[in-house]
C-alpha positions as CSV (number, residue, x, y, z in Angstrom):
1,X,119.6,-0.3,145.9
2,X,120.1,-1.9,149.9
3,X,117.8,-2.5,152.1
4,X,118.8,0.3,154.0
5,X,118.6,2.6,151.3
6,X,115.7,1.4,150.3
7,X,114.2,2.0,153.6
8,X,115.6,5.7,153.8
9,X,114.4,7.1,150.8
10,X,110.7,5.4,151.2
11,X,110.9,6.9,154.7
12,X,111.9,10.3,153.3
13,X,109.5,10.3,150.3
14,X,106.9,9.8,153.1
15,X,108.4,12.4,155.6
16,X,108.5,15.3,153.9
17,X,104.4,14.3,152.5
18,X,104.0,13.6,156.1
19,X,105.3,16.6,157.8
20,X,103.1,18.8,154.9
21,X,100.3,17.1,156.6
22,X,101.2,17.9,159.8
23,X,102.0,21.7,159.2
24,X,97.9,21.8,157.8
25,X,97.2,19.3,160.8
26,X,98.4,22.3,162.6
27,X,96.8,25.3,160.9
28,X,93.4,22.9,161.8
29,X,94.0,22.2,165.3
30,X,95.4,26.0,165.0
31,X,91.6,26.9,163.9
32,X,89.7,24.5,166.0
33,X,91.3,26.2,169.5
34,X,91.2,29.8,167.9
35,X,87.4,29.6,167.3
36,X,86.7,27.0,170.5
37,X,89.7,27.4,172.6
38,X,89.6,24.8,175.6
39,X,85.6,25.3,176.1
40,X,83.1,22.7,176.6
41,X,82.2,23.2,173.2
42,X,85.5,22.5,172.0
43,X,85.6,18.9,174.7
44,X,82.6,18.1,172.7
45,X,83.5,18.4,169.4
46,X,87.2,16.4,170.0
47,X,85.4,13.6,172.1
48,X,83.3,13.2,168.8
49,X,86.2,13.8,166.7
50,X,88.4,11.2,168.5
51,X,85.6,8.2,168.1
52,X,86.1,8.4,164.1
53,X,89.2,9.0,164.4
54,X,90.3,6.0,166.5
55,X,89.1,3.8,163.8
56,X,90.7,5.8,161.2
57,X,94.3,5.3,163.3
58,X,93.7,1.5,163.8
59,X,92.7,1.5,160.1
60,X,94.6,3.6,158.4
61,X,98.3,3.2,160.4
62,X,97.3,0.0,161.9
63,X,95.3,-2.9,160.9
64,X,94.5,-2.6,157.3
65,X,98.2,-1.8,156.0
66,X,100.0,-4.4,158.9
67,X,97.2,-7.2,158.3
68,X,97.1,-6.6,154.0
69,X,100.6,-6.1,153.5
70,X,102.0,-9.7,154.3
71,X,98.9,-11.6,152.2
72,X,99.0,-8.9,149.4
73,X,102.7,-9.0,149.2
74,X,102.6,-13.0,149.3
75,X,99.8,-13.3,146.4
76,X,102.1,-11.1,144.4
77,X,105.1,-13.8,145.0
78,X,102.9,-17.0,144.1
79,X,99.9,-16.5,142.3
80,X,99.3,-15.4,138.3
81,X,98.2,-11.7,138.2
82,X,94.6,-12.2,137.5
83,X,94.1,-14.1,141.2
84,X,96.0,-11.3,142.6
85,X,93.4,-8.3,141.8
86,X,90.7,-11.0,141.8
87,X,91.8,-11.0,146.0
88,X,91.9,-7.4,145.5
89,X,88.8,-6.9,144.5
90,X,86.8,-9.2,146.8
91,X,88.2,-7.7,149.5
92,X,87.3,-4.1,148.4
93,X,84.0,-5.1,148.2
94,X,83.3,-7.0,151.3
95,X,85.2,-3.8,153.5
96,X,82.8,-1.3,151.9
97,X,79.8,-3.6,153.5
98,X,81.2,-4.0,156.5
99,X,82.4,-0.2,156.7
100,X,78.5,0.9,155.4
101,X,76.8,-1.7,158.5
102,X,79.5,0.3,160.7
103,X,78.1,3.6,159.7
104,X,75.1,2.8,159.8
105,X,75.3,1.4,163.5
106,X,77.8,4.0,164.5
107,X,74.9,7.0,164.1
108,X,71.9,5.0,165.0
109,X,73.4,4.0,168.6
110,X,75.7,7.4,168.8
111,X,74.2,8.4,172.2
112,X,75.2,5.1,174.0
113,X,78.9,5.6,172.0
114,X,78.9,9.0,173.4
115,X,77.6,7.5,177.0
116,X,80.5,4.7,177.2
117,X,83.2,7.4,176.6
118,X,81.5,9.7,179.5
119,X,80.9,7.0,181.8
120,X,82.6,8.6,184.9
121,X,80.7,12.0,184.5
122,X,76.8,12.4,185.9
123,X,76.2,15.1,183.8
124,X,75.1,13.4,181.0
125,X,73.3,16.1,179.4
126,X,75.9,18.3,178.8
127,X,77.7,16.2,176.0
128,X,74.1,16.6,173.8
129,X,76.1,18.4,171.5
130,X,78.8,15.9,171.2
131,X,76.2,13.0,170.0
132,X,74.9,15.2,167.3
133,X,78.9,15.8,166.4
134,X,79.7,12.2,166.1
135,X,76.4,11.3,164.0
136,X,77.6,14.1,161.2
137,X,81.4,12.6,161.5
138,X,80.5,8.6,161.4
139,X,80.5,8.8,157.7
140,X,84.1,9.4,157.8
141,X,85.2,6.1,159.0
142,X,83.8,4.9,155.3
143,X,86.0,6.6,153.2
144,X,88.7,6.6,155.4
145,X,88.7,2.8,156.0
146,X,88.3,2.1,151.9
147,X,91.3,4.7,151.9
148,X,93.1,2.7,153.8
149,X,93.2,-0.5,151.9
150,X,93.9,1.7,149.1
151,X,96.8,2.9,150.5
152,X,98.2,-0.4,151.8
153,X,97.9,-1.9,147.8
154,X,99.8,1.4,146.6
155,X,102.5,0.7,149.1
156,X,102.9,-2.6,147.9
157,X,103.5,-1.2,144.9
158,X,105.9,0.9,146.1
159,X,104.0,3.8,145.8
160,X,104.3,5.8,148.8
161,X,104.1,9.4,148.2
162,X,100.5,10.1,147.0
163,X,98.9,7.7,149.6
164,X,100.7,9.6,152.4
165,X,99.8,13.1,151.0
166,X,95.7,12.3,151.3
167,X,95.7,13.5,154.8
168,X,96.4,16.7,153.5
169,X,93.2,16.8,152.1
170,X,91.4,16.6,155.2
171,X,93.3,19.1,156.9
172,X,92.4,21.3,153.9
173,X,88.5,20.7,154.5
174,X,88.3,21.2,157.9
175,X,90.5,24.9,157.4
176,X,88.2,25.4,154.3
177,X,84.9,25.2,156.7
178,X,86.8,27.1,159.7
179,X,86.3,29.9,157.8
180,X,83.9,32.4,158.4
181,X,82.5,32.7,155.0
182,X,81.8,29.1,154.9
183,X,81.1,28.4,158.9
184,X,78.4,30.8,159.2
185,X,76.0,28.8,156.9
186,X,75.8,26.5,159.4
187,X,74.3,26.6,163.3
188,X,77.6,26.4,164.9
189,X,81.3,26.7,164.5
190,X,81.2,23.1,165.2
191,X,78.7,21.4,163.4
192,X,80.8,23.3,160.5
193,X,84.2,21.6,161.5
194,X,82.2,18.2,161.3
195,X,81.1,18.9,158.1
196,X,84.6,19.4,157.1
197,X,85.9,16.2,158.1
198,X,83.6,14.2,156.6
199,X,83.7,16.5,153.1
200,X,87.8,15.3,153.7
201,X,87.1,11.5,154.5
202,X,86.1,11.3,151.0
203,X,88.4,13.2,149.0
204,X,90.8,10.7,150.6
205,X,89.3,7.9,149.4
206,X,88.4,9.3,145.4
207,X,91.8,10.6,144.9
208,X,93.6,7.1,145.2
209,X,91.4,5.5,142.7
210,X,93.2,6.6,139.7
211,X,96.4,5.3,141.0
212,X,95.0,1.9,141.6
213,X,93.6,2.0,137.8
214,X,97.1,2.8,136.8
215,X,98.4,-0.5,138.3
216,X,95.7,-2.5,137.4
217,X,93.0,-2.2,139.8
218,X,89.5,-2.6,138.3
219,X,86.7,-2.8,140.7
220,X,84.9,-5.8,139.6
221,X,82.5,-6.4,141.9
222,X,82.5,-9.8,144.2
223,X,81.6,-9.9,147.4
224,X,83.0,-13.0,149.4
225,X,83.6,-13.4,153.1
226,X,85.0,-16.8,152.2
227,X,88.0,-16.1,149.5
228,X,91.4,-17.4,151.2
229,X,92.8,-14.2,150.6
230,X,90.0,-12.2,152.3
231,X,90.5,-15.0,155.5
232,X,94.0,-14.8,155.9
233,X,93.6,-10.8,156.1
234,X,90.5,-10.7,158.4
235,X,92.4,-13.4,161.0
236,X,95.1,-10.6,160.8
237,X,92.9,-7.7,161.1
238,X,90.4,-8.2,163.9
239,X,93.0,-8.8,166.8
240,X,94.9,-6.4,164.7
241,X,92.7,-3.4,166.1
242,X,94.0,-4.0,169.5
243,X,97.5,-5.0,168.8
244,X,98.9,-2.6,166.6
245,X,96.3,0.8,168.0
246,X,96.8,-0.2,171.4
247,X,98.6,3.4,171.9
248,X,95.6,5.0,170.5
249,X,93.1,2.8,172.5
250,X,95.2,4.2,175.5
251,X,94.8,7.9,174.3
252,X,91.2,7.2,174.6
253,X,91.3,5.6,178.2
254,X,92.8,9.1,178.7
255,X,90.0,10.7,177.1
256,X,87.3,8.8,179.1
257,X,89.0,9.7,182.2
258,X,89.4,13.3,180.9
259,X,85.4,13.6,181.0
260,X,85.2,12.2,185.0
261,X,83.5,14.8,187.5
262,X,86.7,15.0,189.0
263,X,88.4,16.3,186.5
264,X,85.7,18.5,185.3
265,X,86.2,20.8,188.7
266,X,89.0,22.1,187.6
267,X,87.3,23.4,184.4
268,X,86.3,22.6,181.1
269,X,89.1,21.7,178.7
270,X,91.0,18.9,180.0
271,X,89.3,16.6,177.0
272,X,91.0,19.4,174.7
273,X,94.3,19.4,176.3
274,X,95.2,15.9,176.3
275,X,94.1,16.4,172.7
276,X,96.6,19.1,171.3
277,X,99.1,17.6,173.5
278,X,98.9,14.7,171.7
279,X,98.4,16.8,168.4
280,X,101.9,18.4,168.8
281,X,103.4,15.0,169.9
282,X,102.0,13.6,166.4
283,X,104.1,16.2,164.6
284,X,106.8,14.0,165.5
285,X,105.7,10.8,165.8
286,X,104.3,11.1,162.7
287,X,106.8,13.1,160.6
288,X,109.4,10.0,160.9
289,X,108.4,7.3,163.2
290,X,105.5,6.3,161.2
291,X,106.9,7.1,157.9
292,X,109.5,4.8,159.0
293,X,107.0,2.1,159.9
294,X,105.1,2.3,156.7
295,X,108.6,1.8,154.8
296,X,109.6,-1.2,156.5
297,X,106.7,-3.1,156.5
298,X,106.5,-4.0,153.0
299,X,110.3,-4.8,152.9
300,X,109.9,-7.0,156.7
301,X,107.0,-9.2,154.8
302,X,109.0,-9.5,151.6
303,X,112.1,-10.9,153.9
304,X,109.7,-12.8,155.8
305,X,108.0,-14.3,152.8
306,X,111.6,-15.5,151.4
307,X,112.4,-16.9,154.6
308,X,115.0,-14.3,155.0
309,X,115.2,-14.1,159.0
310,X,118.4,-12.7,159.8
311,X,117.2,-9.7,157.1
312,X,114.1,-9.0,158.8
313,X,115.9,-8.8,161.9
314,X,118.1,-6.4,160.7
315,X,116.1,-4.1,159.0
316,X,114.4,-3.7,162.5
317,X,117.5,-3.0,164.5
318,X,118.5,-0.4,161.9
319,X,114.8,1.3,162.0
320,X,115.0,0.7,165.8
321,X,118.2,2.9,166.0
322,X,116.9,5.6,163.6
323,X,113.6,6.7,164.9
324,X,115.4,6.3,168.6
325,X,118.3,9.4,167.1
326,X,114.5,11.5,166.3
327,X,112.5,10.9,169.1
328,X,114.9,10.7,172.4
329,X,116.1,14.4,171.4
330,X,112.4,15.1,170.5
331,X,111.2,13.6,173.7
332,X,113.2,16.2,176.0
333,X,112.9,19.2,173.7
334,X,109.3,18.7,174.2
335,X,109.5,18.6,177.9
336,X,111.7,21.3,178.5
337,X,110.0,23.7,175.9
338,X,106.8,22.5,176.5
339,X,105.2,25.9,177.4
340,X,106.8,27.8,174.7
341,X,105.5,25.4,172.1
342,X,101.7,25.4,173.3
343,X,102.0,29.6,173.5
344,X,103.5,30.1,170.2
345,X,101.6,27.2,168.6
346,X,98.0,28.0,170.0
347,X,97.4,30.7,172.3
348,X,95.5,32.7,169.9
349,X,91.8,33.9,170.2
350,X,90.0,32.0,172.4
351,X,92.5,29.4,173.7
352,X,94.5,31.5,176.6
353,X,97.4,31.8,178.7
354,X,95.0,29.4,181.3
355,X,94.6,26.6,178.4
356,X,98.2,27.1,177.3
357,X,99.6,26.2,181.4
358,X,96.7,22.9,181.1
359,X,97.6,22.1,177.6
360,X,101.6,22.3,178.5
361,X,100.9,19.9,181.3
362,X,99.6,17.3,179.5
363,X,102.6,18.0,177.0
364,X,104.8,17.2,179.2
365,X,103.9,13.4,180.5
366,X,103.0,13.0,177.0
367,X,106.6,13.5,176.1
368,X,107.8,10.6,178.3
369,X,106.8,8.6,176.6
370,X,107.4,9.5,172.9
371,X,109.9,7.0,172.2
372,X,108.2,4.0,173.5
373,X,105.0,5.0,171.5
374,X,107.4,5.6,168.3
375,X,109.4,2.0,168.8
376,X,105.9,-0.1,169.7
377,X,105.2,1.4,166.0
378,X,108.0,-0.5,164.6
379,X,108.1,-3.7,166.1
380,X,103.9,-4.1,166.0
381,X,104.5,-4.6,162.5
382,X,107.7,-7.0,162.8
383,X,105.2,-9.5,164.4
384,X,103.2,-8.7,161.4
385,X,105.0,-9.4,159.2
386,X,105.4,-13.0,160.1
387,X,101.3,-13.1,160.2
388,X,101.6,-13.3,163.3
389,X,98.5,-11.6,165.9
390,X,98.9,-13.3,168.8
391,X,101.7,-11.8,170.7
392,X,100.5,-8.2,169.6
393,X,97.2,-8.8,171.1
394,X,98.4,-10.2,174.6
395,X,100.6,-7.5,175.0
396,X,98.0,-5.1,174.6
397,X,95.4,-6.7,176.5
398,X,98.2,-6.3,179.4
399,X,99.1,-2.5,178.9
400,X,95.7,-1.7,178.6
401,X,94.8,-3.3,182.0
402,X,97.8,-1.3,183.5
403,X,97.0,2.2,181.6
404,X,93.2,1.9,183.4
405,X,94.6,0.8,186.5
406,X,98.0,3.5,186.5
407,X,94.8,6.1,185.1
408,X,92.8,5.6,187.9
409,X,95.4,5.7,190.9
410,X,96.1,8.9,189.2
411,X,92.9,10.2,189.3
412,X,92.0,9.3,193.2
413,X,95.0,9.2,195.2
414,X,97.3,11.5,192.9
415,X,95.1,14.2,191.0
416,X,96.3,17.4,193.1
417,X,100.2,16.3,191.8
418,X,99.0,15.0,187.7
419,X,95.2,16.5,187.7
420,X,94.8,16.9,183.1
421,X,98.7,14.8,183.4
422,X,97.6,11.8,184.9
423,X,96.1,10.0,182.2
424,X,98.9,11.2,179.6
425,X,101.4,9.8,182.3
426,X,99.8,6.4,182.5
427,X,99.0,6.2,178.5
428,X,103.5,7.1,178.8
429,X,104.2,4.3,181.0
430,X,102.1,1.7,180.0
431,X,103.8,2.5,176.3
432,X,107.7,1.6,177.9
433,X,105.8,-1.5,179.0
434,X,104.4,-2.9,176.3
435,X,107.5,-2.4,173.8
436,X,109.4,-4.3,176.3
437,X,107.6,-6.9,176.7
438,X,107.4,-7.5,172.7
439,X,110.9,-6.8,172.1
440,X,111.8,-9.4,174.9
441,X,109.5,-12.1,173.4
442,X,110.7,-10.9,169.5
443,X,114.5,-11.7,170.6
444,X,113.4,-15.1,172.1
445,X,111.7,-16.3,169.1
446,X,113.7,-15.1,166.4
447,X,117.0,-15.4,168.7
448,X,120.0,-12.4,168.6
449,X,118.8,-8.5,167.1
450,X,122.1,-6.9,167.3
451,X,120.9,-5.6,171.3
452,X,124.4,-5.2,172.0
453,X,124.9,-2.5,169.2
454,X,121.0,-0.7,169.4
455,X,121.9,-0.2,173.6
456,X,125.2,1.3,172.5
457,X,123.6,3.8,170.2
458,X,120.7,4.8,172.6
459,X,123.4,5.2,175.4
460,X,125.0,7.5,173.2
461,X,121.8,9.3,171.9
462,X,120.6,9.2,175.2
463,X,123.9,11.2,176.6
464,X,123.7,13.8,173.3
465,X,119.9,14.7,174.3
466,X,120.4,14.9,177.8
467,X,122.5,17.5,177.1
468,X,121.1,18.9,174.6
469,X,118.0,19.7,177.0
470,X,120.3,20.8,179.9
471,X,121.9,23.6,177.0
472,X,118.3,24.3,176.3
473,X,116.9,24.7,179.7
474,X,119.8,27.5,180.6
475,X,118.8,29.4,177.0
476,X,115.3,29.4,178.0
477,X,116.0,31.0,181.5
478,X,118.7,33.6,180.3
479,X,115.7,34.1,177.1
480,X,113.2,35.2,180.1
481,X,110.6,34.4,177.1
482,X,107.8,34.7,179.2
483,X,108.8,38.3,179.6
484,X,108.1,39.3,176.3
485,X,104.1,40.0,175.6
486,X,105.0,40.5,171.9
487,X,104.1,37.5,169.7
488,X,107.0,38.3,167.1
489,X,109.7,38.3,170.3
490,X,108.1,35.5,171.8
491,X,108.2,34.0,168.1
492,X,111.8,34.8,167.5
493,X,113.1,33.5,170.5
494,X,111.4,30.4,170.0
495,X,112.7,29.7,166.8
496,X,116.5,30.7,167.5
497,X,116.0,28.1,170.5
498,X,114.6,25.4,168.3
499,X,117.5,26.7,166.0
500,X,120.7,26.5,168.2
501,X,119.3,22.9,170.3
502,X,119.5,21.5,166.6
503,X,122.8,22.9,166.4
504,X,123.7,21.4,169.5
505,X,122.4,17.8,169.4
506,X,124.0,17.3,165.5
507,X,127.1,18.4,167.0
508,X,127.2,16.0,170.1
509,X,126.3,12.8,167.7
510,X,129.0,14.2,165.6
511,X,131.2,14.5,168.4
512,X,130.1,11.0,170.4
513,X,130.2,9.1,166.9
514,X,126.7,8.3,166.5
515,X,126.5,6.9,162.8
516,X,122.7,7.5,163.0
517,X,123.9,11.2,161.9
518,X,125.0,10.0,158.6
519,X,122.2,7.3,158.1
520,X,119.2,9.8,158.9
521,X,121.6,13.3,157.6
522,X,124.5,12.4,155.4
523,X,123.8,9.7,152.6
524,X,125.2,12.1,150.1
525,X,128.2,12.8,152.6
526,X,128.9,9.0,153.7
527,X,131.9,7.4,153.8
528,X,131.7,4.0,151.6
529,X,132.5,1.5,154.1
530,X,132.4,-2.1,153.2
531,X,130.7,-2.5,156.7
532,X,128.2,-0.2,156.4
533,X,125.3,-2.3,155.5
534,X,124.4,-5.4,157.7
535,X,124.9,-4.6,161.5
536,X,126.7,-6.9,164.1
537,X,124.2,-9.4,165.5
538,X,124.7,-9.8,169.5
């Protein structure tokens, strides 16, 4: 099988999982706004939500599977099978300290956690609730963070499917205790929903352990901060928590900026909006761009173990170049549709047609920047994959410094024009900033990526989408969806538009010749061309 076959079918296995998580991602987040809608209530419970959850992304999508990967993979080339799960299990062990002292800090000190990410609000007291929230959710980043490294030695195995599914099971839990039968044993709606995420944390974690006995895993305990192995992974891993999540650190600059006093004049719910914005932009960002990202990996530290530059290099470009032909349509359905999606999405008990117009908003400087945020998750892990840190880190010690600075000229001299937008438009442009500045350094040091040939195809994508959305904007005027109070119209007309843009944009990449259609569409339907495989280096 090719490399690019290879990549494409790992990429759909873990699509299709991915994009059953999201659709009971949804139904959650659905719940969560139905029984909290935009309240304080709800700010408090995703402010302690998103602290978990932060480690969980730099874990789980980041550090752990970009950091493990290239040593794992590497161990499996050179050393006798018995040093290999020897490695393994050292560095099971020594985690599920680390993760436990983590834990343990995390719900001792929760009020100052809470305090840092409310540090430009002087109402204090009001986010009590939220402290108690995170305490009851800390747990979480246990299981998750084992489930992680789980996940990363499955991968290597080339077992991608079941690893990607165990999301579901969280989205499962939190429904499960969203229900009223189950929610009203406890004092609050929310204190349920916490409940349910960390009841989900571990059923991600206990599911992958019979796969890891199947290949071989066997727990033996050994617990060694000093193991080569362990080294190599934790010099990878630290700086890796700022290089590869640096778009999720951002998200929670927004979120800090979300909770100012400013902001809180307008009304409760800006914390929540910036939340489901971000929600819905996951659905596409992580129904292909990460699936992508997790299929390339392995493959990017196999080439780069085998010294196989040129390879590497290509499998990049061609990843490039398929998650641009998703997200740059993506990107400006989202902004012109923006309201239809959060109506027909969430506005259902208490989230209204007031936290739909706040939540649509921050959609749509969100949107901007999707496909910066889905190309900084490919080429994160090409710098990876060569062990190196360094350049990841700087980069995002930059954008960050730029996302608090863009976040606060937003919030003094530009809230009337942004107000619940501003930080999702500084989180967009610091994103375009920080891919650029790694792919500019990645083509110096590793010399020509086929730039020539990835420009060509974005120009082209670029001209199809644009189009696309102008098609789309007239359909939604001559729709007059707004004019229909019934849910089912307002439902129907949604999904025809969703429907015919489709239509449209296949049929433009068609028309304009963009081969992505065949590579992401039409492997049963292409043409066997002797060029097909490696792309043009320029």
């Amino acid at each position: 099988m090719t490399d690019k076959k290879q990549i494409l079918k790992s990429a759909s296995i873990i699509t299709l999982v991915t994009i059953a998580s999201r659709v009971f991602g949804y139904i959650r987040d659905q719940r969560l706004t139905l029984l909290l809608g935009t309240s304080l209530a709800a700010d408090s419970f995703v402010l302690a939500y998103r602290i978990p959850n932060l480690l969980r992304r730099l874990v789980g999508e980041g550090s752990m599977t970009a950091s493990f990967i290239p040593v794992f993979t590497s161990y499996m080339a050179d050393k006798p099978r018995e040093e290999v799960w020897e490695f393994a299990h050292r560095l099971f062990w020594t985690l599920a300290v680390v993760l436990a002292v983590l834990t343990v800090l995390g719900m001792v000190f929760s009020p100052g956690v809470i305090h840092v990410f409310t540090m430009f609000g002087k109402e204090q007291r009001q986010w009590g609730a939220a402290v108690e929230l995170n305490r009851i959710m800390f747990p979480y980043i246990f299981f998750i963070g084992l489930s992680a490294l789980a996940m990363a030695i499955l991968n290597c195995f080339h077992v991608f499917g079941p690893p990607a599914a165990t999301p579901i099971l969280l989205n499962i839990s939190i429904i499960t205790f969203s229900i009223a039968v189950v929610y009203r044993h406890f004092p609050n709606k929310a204190v349920a929903l916490a409940v349910g995420v960390l009841v989900g944390g571990a059923l991600q974690f206990l599911v992958q352990l019979p796969l890891l006995v199947r290949q071989g895993m066997r727990f033996n305990f050994g617990l060694s901060f000093t193991h080569p192995g362990v080294r190599a992974v934790a010099r990878l891993m630290v700086p890796g928590f700022f290089g590869i999540g640096i778009s999720q650190v951002n998200f929670f600059v927004d979120t800090v900026f979300a909770t100012s006093e400013k902001m809180l004049r307008i009304g409760p719910g800006a914390v929540t909006s910036l939340y489901v914005a971000d929600r819905v932009m996951e659905l596409v960002l992580g129904g292909y761009a990460i699936a992508v990202a997790t299929a390339i990996l392995p493959m990017m530290s196999h080439q780069a173990a085998a010294g196989d530059y040129d390879a590497m290099k290509k499998t990049f470009g061609f990843s490039l170049r398929i998650v641009s032909f998703i997200t740059l349509p993506a990107a400006v359905g989202l902004i012109i549709l923006r309201e239809p999606i959060i109506r027909v999405l969430f506005q259902h008990g208490s989230f209204d047609a007031a936290s739909t117009r706040l939540t649509a908003r921050a959609l749509l400087y969100y949107a901007t920047g999707l496909p910066a945020f889905a190309a900084i998750k490919l080429i994160v892990p090409a710098f990876y994959s060569t062990h190196d840190t360094r350049v990841p880190v700087r980069a995002a010690a930059y954008t960050l410094v730029i996302n608090f600075g863009l976040n606060l000229l937003f919030l003094v001299y530009f809230f009337k024009t942004f107000q619940n937008g501003g930080p999702a438009l500084a989180t967009s442009l610091a994103g375009y900033f920080n891919f650029f500045m790694l792919f500019v350094i990645f083509r110096l040091r590793f010399g020509r990526l086929g730039t020539f040939e990835i420009l060509g195809s974005m120009a082209r994508i670029a001209v199809c989408s644009g189009l696309m959305g102008t098609a789309c904007w007239v359909m939604l005027k001559f729709s007059r969806f707004s004019g229909h109070p019934s849910f089912v119209a307002q439902l129907c007309i949604f999904t025809a538009l969703i429907l015919v843009a489709t239509l449209i944009y296949l049929g433009l990449a068609w028309l304009f010749r963009c081969h992505e259609i065949e590579e992401v569409y039409g492997i049963a339907l292409r043409r066997e061309r002797g060029e097909a495989g490696p792309q043009t280096l320029g």
